[in-house]
C-alpha positions in Angstrom: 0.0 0.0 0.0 2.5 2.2 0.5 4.2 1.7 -2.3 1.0 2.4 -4.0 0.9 5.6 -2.3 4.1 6.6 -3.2 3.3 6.1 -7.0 0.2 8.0 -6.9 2.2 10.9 -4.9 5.1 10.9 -7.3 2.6 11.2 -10.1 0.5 13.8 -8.7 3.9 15.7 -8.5 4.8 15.5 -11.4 1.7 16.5 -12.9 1.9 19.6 -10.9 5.0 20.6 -12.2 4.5 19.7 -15.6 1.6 22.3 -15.4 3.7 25.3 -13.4 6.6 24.2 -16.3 3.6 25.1 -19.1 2.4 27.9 -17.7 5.8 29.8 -17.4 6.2 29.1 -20.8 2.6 30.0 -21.4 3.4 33.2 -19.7 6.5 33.8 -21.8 4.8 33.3 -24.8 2.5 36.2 -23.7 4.9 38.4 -22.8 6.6 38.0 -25.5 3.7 38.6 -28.2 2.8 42.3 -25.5 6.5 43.4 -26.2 5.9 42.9 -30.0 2.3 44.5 -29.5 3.9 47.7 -28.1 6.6 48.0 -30.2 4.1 47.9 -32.9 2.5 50.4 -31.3 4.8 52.9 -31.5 6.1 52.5 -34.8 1.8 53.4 -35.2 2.2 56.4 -33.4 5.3 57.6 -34.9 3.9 56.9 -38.4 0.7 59.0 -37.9 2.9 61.3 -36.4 4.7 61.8 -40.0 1.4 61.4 -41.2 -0.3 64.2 -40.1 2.5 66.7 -41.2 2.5 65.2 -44.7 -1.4 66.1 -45.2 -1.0 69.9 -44.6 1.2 69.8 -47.8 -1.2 69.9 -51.5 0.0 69.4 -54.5 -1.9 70.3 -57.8 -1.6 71.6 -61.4 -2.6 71.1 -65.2 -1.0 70.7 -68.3 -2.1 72.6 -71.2 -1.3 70.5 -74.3 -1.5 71.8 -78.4 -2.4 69.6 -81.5 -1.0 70.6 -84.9 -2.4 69.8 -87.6 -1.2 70.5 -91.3 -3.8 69.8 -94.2 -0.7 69.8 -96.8 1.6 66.1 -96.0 4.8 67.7 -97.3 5.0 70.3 -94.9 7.6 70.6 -92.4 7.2 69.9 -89.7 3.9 67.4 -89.8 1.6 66.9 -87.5 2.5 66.8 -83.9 1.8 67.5 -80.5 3.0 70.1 -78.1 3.1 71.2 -74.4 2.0 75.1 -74.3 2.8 75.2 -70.7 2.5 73.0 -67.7 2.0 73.9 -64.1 2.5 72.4 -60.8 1.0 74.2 -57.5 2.3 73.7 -53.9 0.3 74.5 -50.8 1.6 74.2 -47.0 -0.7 74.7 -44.3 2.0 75.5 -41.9 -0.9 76.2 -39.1 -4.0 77.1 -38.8 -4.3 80.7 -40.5 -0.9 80.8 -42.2 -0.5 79.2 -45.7 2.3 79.5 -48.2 2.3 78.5 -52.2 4.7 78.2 -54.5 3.6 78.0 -58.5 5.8 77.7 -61.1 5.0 77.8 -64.7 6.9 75.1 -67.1 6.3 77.0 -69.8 8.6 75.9 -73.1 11.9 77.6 -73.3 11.2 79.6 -69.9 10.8 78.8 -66.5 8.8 81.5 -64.7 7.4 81.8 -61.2 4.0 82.8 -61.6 3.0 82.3 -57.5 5.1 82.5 -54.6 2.9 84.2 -51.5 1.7 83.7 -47.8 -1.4 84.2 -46.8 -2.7 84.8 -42.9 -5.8 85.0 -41.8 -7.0 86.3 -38.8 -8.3 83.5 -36.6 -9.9 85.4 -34.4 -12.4 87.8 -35.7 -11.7 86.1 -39.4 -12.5 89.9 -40.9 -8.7 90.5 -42.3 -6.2 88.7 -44.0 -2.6 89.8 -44.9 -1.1 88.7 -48.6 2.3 89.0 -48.7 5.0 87.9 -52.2 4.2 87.3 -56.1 1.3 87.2 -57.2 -0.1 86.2 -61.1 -0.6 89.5 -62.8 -2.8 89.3 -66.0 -1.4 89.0 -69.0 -3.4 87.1 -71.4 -5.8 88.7 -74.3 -9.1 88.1 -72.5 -8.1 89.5 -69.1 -6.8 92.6 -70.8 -9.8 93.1 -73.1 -11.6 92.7 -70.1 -9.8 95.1 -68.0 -10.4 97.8 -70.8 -13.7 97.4 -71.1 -14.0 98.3 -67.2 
């Protein structure tokens, strides 16, 4: 009987420690996957971070393209295709109130800076705002036809 006993006690241990071996490894497993969890975490935080500056910076513009067509086939140059200008517009919200934009104008043989201002608007009675740089000054047929007519 007592060797019986002494069986049943020597399994019961070692049952016991089986389970307390498992559940340190259970629990190492978990800490484990909560330092990957955090880590994860901050790489989130630090990425919306970055984030959140890149969306106060806009980028726009068009391209203004030409066809050319000849009616005679033996004229130099045939027909063809051409850029008349191309622009690309920049806008930074540096705060709430304050923007800057840069615009220049790809134009062919010329580069020329047709934008380059700051604007700031008051933020607290929003009745003023201060303009400050380059501003595009009219220079095309219709605005000037336009501008003589007033």
């Amino acid at each position: 009987m007592k060797r019986f006993t002494l069986i049943v006690l020597l399994l019961v241990s070692g049952l016991i420690f089986k389970a307390n071996a498992q559940e340190a490894t259970v629990n190492e497993k978990l800490t484990e996957v909560n330092d990957k969890i955090s880590g994860l975490t901050e790489r989130l935080a630090t990425d919306e971070a970055d984030l959140q500056k890149l969306t106060k910076i806009k980028v726009s513009g068009y391209i203004q393209a030409q066809w050319q067509n000849y009616e005679n086939l033996n004229t130099q140059p045939s027909n063809f295709f051409s850029i008349r200008r191309a622009r690309v517009k920049f806008t930074y919200e540096a705060a709430d109130g304050i923007k800057f934009v840069l615009q220049p104008d790809f134009s062919p043989g010329a580069l020329a800076l047709k934008d380059a201002y700051v604007v700031m608007n008051d933020r607290w009675t929003k009745s003023f705002s201060l303009w400050m740089g380059k501003f595009n000054r009219p220079n095309y047929e219709v605005e000037e036809k336009f501008l003589n007519v007033l």
